[in-house]
N, CA, C and O of each residue as an XYZ file, in Angstrom:
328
protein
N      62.706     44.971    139.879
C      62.862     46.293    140.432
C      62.311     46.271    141.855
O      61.192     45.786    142.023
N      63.186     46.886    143.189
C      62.488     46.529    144.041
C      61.799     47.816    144.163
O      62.171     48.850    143.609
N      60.737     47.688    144.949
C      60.184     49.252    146.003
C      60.590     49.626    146.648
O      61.291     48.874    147.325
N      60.548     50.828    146.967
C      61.266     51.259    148.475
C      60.047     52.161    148.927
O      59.963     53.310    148.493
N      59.373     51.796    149.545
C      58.203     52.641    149.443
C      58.444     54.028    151.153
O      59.122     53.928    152.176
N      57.762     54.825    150.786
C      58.292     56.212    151.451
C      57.534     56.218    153.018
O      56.676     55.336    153.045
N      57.607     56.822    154.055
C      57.075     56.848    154.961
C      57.051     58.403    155.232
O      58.111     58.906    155.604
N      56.062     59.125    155.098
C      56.646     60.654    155.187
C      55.027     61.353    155.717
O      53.973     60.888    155.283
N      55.081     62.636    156.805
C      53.678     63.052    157.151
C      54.389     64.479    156.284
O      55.478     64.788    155.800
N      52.614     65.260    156.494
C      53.049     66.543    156.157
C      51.722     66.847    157.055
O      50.753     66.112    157.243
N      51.963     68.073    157.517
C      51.547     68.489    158.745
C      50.715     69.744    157.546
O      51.117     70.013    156.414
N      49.710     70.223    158.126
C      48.241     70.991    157.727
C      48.881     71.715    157.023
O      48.917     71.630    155.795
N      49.680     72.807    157.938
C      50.504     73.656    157.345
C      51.189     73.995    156.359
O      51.203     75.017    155.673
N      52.182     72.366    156.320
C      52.887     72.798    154.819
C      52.564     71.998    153.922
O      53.310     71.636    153.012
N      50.949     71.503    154.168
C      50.056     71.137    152.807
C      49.458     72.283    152.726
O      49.540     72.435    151.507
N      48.865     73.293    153.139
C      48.343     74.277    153.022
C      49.439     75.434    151.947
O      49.313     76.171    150.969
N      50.433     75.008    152.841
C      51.452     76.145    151.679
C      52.210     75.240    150.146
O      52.730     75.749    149.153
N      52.050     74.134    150.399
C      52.008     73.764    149.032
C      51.044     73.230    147.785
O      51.168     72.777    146.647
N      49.989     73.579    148.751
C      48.800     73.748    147.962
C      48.497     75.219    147.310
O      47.589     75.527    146.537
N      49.268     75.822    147.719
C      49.217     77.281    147.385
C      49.856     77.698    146.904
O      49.614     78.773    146.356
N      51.298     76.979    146.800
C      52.364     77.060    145.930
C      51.767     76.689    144.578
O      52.063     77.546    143.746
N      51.038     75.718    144.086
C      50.560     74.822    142.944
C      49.703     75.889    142.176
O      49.949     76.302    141.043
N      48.187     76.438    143.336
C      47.716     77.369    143.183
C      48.141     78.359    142.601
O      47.400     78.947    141.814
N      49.459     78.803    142.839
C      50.534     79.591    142.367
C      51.153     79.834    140.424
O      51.316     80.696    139.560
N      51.282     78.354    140.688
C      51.993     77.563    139.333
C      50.950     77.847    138.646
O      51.134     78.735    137.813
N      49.551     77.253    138.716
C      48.633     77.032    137.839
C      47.849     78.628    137.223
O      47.438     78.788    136.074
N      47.806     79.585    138.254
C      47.792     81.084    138.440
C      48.911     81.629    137.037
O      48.651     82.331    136.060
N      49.676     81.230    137.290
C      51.047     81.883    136.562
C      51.076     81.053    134.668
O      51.384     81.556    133.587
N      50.618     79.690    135.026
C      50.443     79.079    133.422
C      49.549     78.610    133.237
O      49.391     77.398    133.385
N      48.527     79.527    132.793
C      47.028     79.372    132.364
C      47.297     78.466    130.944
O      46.277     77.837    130.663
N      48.081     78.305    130.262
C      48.436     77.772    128.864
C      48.617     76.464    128.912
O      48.399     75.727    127.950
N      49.249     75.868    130.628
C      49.338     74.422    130.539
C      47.863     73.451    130.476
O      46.821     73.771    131.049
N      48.017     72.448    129.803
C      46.868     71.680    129.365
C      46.985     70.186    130.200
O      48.118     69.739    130.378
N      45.682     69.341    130.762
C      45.695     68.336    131.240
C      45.797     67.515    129.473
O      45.013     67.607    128.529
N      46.686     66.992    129.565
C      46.577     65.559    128.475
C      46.015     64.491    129.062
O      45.868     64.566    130.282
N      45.625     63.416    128.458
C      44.804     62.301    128.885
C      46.228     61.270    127.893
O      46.817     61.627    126.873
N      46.395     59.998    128.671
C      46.917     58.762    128.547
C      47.120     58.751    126.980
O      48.247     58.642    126.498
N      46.097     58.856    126.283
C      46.010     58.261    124.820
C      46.503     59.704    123.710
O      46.846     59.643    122.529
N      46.367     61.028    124.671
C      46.832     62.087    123.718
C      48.492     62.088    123.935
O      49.232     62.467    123.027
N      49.088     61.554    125.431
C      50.413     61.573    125.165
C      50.469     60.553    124.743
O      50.983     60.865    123.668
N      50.322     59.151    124.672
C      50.502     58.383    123.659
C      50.704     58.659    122.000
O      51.492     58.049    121.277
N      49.746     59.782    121.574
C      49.771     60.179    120.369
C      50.575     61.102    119.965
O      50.552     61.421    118.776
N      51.630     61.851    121.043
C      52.482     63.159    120.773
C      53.842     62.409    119.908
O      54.259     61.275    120.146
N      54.292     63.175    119.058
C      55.534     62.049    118.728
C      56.227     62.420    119.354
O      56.134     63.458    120.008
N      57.559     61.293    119.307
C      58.975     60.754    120.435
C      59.789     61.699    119.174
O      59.658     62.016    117.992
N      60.765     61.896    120.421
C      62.289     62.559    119.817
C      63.582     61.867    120.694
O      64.137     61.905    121.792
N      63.640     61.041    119.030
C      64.841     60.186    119.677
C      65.951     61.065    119.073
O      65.803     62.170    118.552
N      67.306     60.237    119.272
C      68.501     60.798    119.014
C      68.792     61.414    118.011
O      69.474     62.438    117.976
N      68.046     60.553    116.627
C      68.215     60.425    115.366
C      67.142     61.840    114.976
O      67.719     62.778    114.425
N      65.696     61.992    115.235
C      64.877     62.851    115.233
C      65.266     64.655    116.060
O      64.896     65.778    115.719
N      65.816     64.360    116.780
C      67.072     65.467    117.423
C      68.170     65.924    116.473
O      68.298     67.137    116.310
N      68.954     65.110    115.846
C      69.924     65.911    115.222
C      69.097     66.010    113.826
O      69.836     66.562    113.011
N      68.237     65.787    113.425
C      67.795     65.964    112.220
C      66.886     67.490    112.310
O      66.925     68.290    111.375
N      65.985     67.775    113.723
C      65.512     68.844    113.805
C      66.678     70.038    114.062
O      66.445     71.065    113.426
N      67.714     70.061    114.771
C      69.107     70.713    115.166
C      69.485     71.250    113.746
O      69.552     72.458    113.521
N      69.800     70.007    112.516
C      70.584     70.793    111.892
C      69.403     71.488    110.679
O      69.804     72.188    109.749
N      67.893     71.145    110.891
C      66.858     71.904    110.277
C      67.529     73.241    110.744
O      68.511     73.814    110.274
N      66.964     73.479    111.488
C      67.116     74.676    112.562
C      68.282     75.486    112.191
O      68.301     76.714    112.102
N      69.534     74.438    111.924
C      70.723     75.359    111.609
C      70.977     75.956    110.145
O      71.571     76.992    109.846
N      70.078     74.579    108.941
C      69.946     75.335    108.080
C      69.011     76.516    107.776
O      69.190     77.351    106.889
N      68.083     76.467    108.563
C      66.711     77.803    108.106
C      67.311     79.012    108.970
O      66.939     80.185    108.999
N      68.167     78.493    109.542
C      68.992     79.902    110.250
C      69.876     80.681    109.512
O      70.074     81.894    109.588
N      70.458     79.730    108.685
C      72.019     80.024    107.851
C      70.881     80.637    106.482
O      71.234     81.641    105.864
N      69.821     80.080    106.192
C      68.996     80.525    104.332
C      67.571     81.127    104.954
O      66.656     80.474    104.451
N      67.192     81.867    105.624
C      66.333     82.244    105.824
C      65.038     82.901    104.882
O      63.824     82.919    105.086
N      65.711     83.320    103.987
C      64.919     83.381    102.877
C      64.202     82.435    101.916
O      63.322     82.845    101.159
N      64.701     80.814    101.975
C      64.118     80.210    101.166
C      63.038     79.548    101.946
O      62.300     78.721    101.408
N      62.889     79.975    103.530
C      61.505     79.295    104.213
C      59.984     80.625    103.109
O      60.053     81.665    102.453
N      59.161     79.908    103.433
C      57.886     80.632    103.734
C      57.536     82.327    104.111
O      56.907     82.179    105.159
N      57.568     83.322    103.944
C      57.067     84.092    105.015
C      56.531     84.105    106.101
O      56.881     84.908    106.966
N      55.496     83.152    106.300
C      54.802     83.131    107.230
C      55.602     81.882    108.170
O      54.933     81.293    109.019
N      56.679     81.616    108.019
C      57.531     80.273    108.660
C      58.230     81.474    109.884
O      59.021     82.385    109.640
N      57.739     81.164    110.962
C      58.201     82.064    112.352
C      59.860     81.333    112.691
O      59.795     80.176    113.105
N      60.935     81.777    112.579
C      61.995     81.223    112.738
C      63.046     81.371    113.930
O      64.217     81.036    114.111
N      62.043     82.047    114.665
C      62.336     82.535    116.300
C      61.396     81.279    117.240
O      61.845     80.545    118.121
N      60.238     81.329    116.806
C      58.823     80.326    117.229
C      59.959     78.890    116.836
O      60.430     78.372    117.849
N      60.321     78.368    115.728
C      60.509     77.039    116.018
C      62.323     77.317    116.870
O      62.386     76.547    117.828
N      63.299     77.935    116.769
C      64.010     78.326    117.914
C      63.691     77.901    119.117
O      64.107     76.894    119.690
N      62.922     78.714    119.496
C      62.189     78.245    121.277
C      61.664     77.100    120.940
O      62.230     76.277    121.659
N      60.780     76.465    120.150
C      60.778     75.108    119.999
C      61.610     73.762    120.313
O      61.207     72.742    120.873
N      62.891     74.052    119.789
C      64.111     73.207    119.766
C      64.538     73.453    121.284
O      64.351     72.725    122.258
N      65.156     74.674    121.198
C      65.586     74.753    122.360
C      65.168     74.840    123.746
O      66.010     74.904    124.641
């Protein structure tokens, strides 16, 4: 793989405003979390196979909604998937 390594300034200014932009981001999602190396290491992978298997979960607890749990939020894993 080669490098192509970058040559680029940024002038006070528009480190100042994208430091404030970030400021911004981080302001707006108090919920995002620093992970460390070994906790994303530990998140599980969603491969192809793990994808259509959660998809057609999803499509069955959509289609029988009654035979989940009560307490099974079926909007919560929705935004999950999608």
């Amino acid at each position: 793989m080669s490098m192509s390594p970058i040559s680029a300034t940024l002038d006070s200014k528009d480190r100042e405003t994208v430091m404030a932009a970030i400021a911004t981001i981080k302001e707006k999602l108090p919920f995002l979390i620093d992970l460390t190396a070994d906790d994303r290491k530990a998140l599980p992978k969603m491969g192809d196979k793990s994808r259509a298997f959660v998809s057609k979960a999803l499509e069955v607890a959509t289609q029988n909604p009654n035979f989940l749990p009560r307490s099974f939020n079926l909007e919560e894993l929705r935004k999950d998937v999608l």
